[in-house]
C-alpha positions in Angstrom: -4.3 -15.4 7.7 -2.5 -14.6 10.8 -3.7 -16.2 13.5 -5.7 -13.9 16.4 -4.6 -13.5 19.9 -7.4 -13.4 22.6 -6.3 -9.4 22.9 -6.9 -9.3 18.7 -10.6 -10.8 18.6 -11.7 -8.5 21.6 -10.5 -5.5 19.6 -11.8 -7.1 16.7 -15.1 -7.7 17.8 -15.1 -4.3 19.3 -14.3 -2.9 15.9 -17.0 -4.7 14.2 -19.3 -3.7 16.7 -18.0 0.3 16.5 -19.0 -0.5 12.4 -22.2 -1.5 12.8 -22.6 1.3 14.6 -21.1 4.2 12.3 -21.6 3.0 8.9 -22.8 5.3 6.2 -24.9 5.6 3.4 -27.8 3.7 4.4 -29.3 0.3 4.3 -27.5 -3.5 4.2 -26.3 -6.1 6.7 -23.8 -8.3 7.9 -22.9 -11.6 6.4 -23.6 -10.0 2.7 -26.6 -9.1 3.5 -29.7 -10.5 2.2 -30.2 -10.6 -1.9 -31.8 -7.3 -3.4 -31.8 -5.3 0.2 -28.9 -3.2 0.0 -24.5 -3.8 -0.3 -22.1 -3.5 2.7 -19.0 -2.1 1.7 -15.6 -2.3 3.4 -12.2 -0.6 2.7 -9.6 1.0 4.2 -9.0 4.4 1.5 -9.3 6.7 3.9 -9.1 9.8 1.2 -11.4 7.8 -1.2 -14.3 8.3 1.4 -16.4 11.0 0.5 -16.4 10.5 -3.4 -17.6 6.8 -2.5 -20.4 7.7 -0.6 -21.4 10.3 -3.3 -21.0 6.9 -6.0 -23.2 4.9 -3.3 -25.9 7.8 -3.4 -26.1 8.2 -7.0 -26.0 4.2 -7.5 -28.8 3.8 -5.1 -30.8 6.3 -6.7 -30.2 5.0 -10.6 -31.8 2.1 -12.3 -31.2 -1.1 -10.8 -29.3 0.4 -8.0 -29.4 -0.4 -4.1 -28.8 1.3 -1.2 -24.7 0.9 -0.1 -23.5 0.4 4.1 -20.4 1.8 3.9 -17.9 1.2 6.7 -13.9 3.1 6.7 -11.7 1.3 8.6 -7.8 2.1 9.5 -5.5 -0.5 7.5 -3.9 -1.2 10.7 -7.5 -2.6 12.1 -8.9 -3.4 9.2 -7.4 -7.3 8.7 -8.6 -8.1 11.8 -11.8 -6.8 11.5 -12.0 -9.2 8.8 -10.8 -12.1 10.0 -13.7 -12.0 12.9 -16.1 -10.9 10.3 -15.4 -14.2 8.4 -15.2 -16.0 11.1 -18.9 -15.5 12.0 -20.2 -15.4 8.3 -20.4 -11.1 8.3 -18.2 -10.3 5.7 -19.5 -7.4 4.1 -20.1 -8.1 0.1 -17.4 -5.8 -0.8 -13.9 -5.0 0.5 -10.3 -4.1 0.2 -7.9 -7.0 1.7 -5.5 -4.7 4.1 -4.6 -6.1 7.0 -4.7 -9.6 5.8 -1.2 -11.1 5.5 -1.8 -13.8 3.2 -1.9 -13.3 -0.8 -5.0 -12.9 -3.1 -4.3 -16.6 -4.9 -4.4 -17.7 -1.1 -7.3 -15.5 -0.1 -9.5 -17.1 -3.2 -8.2 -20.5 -2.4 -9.4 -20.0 1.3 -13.1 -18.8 0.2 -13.1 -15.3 0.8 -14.0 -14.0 -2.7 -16.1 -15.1 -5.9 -15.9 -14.3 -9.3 -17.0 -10.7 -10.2 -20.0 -10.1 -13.0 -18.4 -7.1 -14.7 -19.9 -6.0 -17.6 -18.5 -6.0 -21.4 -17.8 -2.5 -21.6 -15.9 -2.6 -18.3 -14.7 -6.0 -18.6 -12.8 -4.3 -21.9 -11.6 -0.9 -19.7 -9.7 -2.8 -17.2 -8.5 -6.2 -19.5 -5.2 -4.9 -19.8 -4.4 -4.7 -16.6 -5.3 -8.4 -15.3 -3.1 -11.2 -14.5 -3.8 -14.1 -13.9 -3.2 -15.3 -10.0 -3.6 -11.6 -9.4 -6.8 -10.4 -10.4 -8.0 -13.2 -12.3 -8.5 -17.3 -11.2 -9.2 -20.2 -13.5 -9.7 -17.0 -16.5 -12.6 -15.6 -14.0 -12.3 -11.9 -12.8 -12.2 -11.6 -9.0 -10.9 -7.9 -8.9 -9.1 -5.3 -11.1 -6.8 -2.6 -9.9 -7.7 1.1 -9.6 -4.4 2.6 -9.1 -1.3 3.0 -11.0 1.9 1.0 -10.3 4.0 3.8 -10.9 4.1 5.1 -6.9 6.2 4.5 -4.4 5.3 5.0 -0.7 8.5 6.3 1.0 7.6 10.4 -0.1 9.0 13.3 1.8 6.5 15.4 2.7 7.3 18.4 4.9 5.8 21.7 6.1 6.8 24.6 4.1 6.3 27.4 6.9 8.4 25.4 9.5 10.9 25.1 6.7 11.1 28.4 5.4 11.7 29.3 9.0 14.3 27.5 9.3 15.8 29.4 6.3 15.8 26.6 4.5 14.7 27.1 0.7 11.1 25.0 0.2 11.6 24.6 -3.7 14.8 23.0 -3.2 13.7 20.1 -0.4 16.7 17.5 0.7 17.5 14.7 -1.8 19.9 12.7 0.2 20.3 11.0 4.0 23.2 13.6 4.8 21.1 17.0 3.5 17.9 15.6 4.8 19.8 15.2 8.8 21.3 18.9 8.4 17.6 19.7 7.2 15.8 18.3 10.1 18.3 19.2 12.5 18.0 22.8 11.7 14.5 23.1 11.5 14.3 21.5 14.6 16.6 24.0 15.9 14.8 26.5 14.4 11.5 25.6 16.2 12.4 26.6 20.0 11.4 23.5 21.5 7.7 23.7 20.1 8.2 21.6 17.2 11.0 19.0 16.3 12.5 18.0 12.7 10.6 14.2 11.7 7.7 12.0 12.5 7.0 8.4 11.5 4.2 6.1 11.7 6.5 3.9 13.6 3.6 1.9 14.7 2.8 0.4 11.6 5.5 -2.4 10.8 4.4 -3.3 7.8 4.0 0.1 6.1 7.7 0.8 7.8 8.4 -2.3 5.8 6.7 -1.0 2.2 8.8 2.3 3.0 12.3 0.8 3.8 12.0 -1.4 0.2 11.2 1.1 -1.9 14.3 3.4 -0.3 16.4 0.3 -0.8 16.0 0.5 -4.2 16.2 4.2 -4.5 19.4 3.3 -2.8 20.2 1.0 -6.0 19.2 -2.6 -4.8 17.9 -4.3 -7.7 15.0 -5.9 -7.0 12.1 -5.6 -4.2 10.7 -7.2 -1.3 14.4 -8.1 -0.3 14.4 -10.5 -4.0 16.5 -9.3 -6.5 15.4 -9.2 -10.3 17.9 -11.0 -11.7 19.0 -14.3 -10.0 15.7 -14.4 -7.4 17.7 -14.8 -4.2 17.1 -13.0 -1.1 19.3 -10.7 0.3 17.5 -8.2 2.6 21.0 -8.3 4.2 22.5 -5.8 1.3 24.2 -2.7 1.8 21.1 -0.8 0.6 18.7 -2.0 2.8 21.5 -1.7 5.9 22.3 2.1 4.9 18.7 2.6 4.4 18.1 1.2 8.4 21.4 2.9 9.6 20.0 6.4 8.2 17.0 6.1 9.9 18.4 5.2 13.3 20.7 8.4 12.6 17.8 10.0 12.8 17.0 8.6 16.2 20.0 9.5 17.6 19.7 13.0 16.4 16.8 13.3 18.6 14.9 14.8 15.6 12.3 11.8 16.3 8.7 13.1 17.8 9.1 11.9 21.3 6.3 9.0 21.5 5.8 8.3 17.7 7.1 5.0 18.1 3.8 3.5 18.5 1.9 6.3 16.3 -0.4 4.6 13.6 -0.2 6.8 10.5 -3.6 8.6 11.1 -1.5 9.9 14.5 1.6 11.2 13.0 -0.1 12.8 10.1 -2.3 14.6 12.2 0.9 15.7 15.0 2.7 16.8 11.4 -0.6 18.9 10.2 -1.1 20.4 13.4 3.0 21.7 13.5 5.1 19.0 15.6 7.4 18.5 13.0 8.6 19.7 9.4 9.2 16.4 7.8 7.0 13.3 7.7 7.9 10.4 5.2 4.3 9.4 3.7 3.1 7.6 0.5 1.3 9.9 -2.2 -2.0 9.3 -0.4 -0.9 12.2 2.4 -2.3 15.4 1.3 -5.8 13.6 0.1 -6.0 12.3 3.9 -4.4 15.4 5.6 -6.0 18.2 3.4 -9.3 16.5 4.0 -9.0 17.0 8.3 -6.8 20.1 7.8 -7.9 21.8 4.5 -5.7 25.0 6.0 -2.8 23.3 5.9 -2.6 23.1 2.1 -0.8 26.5 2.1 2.2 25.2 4.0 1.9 21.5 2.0 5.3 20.5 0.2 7.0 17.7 -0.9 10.4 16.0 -2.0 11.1 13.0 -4.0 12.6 10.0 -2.4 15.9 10.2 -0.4 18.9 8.9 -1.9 22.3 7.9 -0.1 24.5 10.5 -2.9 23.6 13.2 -5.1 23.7 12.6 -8.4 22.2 10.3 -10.8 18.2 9.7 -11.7 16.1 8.2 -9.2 14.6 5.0 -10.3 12.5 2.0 -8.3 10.0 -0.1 -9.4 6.8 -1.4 -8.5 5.2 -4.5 -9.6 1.4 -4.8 -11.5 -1.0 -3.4 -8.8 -3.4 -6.0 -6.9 -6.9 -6.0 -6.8 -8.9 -3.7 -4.7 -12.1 -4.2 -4.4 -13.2 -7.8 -3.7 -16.9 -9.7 -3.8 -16.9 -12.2 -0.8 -18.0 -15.2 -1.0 -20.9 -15.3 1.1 -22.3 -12.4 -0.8 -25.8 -12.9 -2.2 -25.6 -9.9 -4.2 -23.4 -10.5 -6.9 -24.7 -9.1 -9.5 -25.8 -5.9 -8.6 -22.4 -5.3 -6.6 -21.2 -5.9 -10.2 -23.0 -3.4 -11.8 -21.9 -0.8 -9.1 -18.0 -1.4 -10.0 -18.5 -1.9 -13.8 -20.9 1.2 -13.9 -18.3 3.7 -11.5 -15.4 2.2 -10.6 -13.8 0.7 -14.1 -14.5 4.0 -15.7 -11.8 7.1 -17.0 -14.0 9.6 -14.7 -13.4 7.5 -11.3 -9.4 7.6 -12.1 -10.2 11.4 -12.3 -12.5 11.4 -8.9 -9.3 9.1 -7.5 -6.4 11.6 -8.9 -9.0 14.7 -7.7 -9.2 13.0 -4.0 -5.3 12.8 -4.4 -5.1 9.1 -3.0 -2.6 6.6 -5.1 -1.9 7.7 -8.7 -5.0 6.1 -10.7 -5.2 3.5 -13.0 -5.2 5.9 -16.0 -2.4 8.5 -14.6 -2.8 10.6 -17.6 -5.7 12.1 -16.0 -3.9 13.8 -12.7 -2.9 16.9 -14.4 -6.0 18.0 -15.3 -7.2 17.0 -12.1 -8.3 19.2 -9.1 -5.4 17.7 -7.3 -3.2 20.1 -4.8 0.4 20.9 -7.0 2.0 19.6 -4.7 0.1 15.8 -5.6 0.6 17.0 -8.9 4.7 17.7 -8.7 4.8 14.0 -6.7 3.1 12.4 -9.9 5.2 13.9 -12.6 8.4 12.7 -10.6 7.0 8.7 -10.9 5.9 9.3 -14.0 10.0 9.5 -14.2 11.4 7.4 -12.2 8.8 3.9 -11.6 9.1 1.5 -13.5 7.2 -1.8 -14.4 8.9 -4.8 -12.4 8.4 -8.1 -13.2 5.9 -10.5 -11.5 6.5 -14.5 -11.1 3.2 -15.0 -11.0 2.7 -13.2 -14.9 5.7 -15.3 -15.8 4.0 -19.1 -14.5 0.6 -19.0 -12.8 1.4 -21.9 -11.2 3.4 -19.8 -8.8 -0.2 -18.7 -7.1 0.1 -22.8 -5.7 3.5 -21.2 -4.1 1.7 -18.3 -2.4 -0.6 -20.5 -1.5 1.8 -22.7 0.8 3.9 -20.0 2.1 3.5 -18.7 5.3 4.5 -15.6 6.8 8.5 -15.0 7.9 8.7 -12.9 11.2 9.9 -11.0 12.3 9.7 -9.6 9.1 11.7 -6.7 7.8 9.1 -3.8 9.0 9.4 -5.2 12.3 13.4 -5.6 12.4 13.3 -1.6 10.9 10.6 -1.1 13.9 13.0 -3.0 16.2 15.7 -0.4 15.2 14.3 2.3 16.0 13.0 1.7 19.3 16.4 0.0 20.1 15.4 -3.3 20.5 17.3 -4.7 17.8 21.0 -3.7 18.0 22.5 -5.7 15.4 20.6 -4.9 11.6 23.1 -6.8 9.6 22.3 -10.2 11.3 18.8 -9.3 11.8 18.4 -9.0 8.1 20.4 -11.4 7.0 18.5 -14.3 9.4 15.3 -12.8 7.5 16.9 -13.5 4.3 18.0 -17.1 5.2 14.4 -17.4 6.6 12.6 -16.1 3.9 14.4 -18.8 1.7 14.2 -21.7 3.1 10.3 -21.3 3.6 10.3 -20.3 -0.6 11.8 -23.8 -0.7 9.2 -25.1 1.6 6.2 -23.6 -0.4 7.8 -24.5 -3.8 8.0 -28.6 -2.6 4.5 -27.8 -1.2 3.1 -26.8 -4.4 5.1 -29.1 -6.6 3.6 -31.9 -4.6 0.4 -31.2 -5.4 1.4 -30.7 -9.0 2.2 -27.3 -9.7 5.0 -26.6 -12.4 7.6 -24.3 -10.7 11.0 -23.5 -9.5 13.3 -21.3 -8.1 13.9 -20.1 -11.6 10.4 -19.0 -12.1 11.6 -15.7 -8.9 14.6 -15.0 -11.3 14.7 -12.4 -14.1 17.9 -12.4 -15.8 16.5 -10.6 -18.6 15.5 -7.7 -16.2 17.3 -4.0 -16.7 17.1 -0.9 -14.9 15.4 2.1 -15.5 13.3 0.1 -17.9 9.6 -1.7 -17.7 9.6 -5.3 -17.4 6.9 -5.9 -20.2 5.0 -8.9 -20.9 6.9 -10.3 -23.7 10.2 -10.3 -21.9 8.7 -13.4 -19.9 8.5 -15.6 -22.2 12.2 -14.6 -23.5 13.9 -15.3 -19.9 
């Protein structure tokens, strides 16, 4: 994990304190709690809240149920929060991982989680979806994915009344960087000085980081997380993620940028764009189950366009690897089995990837279910366009599970590429070319590092384990194609 500045515990501590405080749906403790008097709960799923609590109410009320603490935290507080948490043996017995840096074969390696007690039945409903090193460690199940991976995170989203009066046409939103700057300039224009054309979460690097890689490859690099597909070598230094950078600094000097939204979180921006600052905000699919939930009136003036592209023309297409884990069972939980019977009972199940679809957050797990969800059309629209155009990429870890040993070793590269396209935009970093290309040469040579690391201790793996060769686009990467590489 990263390590905590004296300024990060006190906040820290200050959130865990604010917790304790405001947690819902009744009993628990801190440090698991004790066995048979309740579950704490963590996460960060801001839109999942309420149909949780309802799952917590019924569960406590069934047979063999307990009462569930439940605590919401921002993603950009929540790591953290957890970090103190373990520090001083409180982690709650359930969580998401946001905020911490370091992968889930790390994370299990470190102690934070223990093997989960699903049940049969929901051992069977999520099988197909596990990997080992991701969800599963020495064959044992440690988490299972409730979302789909076909979503990307860089969505525009934008207010159809500021648009239309701006005379611009809502059904037909901007597909590329060149119609989306006449677009926001106009609507900017159009507002009188009372609202202005974008706003970012600018104060979240890493989710600037998520968004800027999957525009890269809307942009046509092949590959993700600055690793392409084919030979495994970095190059965050590529045209596409450069254009990418270069549109969004356009944007900047536009003056279309929210005055002050370079230090916005995303709960911030979303709220300033709900409440009328601006017509477009870039958001992943999660927006309209957070924003409709604090501003159900704005679900009137709610649209949305598919990723950006540099030129018209041509079907969008990026890829998204197997999803994580979500919900994890720490290790100092006493309660492991009935915390297991509260995800195998509600959260494995087809009728919890309809809750999820309902609550527009991610896409769900099963992503057949969204249209016959209660989802907004807009949610709806964004689904069918993934459906489309995200596809399965491949995974080293799937390939050689030996690669977890890798993750294990590596440490984290900064500045890292959200905070070079945060640099950018607040002008602190002038240069992006060399910027990117010093993450790339970084980024390799502590690979290298991590892979000698790991082989030392025994684990079977190369470089040739992060290249695909095999890999095409606009097609899944399928568990077969592995083993012919």
């Amino acid at each position: 994990m990263t390590a905590m500045t004296r300024r990060g515990f006190l906040a820290a501590a200050g959130a865990l304190t604010a917790a304790a405080a405001t947690s819902a749906c009744g009993g628990g403790g801190g440090g698991g709690g004790a066995a048979g008097k309740g579950l704490t709960w963590w996460d960060h799923q801001n839109q999942l809240q309420t149909t949780k609590k309802e799952i917590f109410a019924e569960f406590a009320k069934g047979p063999g149920g307990v009462p569930v603490q439940y605590t919401y935290y921002n993603p950009a507080k929540m790591g953290q929060a957890l970090q103190l948490a373990k520090q001083s043996g409180q982690l709650p017995d359930l969580r998401t991982n946001a905020g911490l840096t370091l992968p889930a074969a790390a994370l299990v390696a470190a102690g934070w989680s223990q093997p989960l007690e699903l049940t049969a039945e929901a051992e069977a409903r999520v099988r197909d979806s596990l990997i080992e090193g991701l969800h599963t460690f020495d064959g044992k199940i440690h988490a299972f994915p409730i979302f789909s991976h076909q979503t990307y995170s860089a969505v525009t989203w934008f207010n159809k009344e500021l648009v239309t009066r701006a005379g611009l046409d809502p059904e037909a939103p901007p597909r590329t960087y060149d119609a989306f700057r006449a677009a926001a300039r106009k609507a900017q224009s159009a507002g009188g000085g009372q609202s202005y054309g974008w706003v970012w979460n600018i104060g979240m690097p890493n989710r600037l980081g998520e968004q800027v890689n999957d525009l890269a490859q809307a942009a046509g690099f092949a590959g993700a997380g600055g690793v392409r597909y084919g030979d495994g070598e970095y190059a965050f230094h590529a045209d596409e993620y450069v254009d990418v950078i270069e549109f969004l600094v356009s944007l900047r000097q536009d003056k279309v940028l929210v005055p002050g939204a370079n230090s916005w979180l995303d709960d911030v921006a979303r709220a300033r764009w709900t409440a009328g600052i601006a017509a477009y905000y870039f958001d992943g699919p999660w927006c309209p189950g957070v924003a409709l939930k604090a501003a159900p009136e704005f679900a009137e003036k709610l649209g949305v366009g598919p990723i950006l592209t540099p030129e018209p023309g041509g079907g969008v297409a990026t890829y998204h690897a197997p999803q994580a884990g979500d919900y994890w069972l720490s290790a100092t939980s006493r309660n492991a089995a009935v915390a297991s019977k509260l995800l195998s009972d509600h959260f494995t199940t087809e009728e919890y990837s309809l809750q999820v679809a309902g609550t527009m957050s991610q896409p769900p797990r099963d992503i057949s279910v969204v249209d016959r969800s209660e989802a907004h059309p807009a949610y709806k629209k964004l689904i069918a366009w993934f459906k489309e155009s995200v596809f399965l990429a491949p995974e080293p870890i799937a390939g050689n599970a030996d690669i977890q040993q890798v993750q294990i070793a590596s440490k984290p590269v900064t500045p890292n590429l959200g905070d070079i396209v945060q640099g950018a935009l607040t002008g602190d970093v002038t240069d992006v070319r060399a910027a990117l290309t010093k993450l790339s040469s970084d980024s390799a040579a502590q690979r290298d590092t991590a892979i000698a690391a790991a082989k030392a201790k025994g684990a079977q793996v190369s470089l040739d384990d992060f290249a695909f060769p095999n890999w095409k686009p606009r097609s899944d990467y399928t568990e077969p194609m592995y083993a012919q590489r």
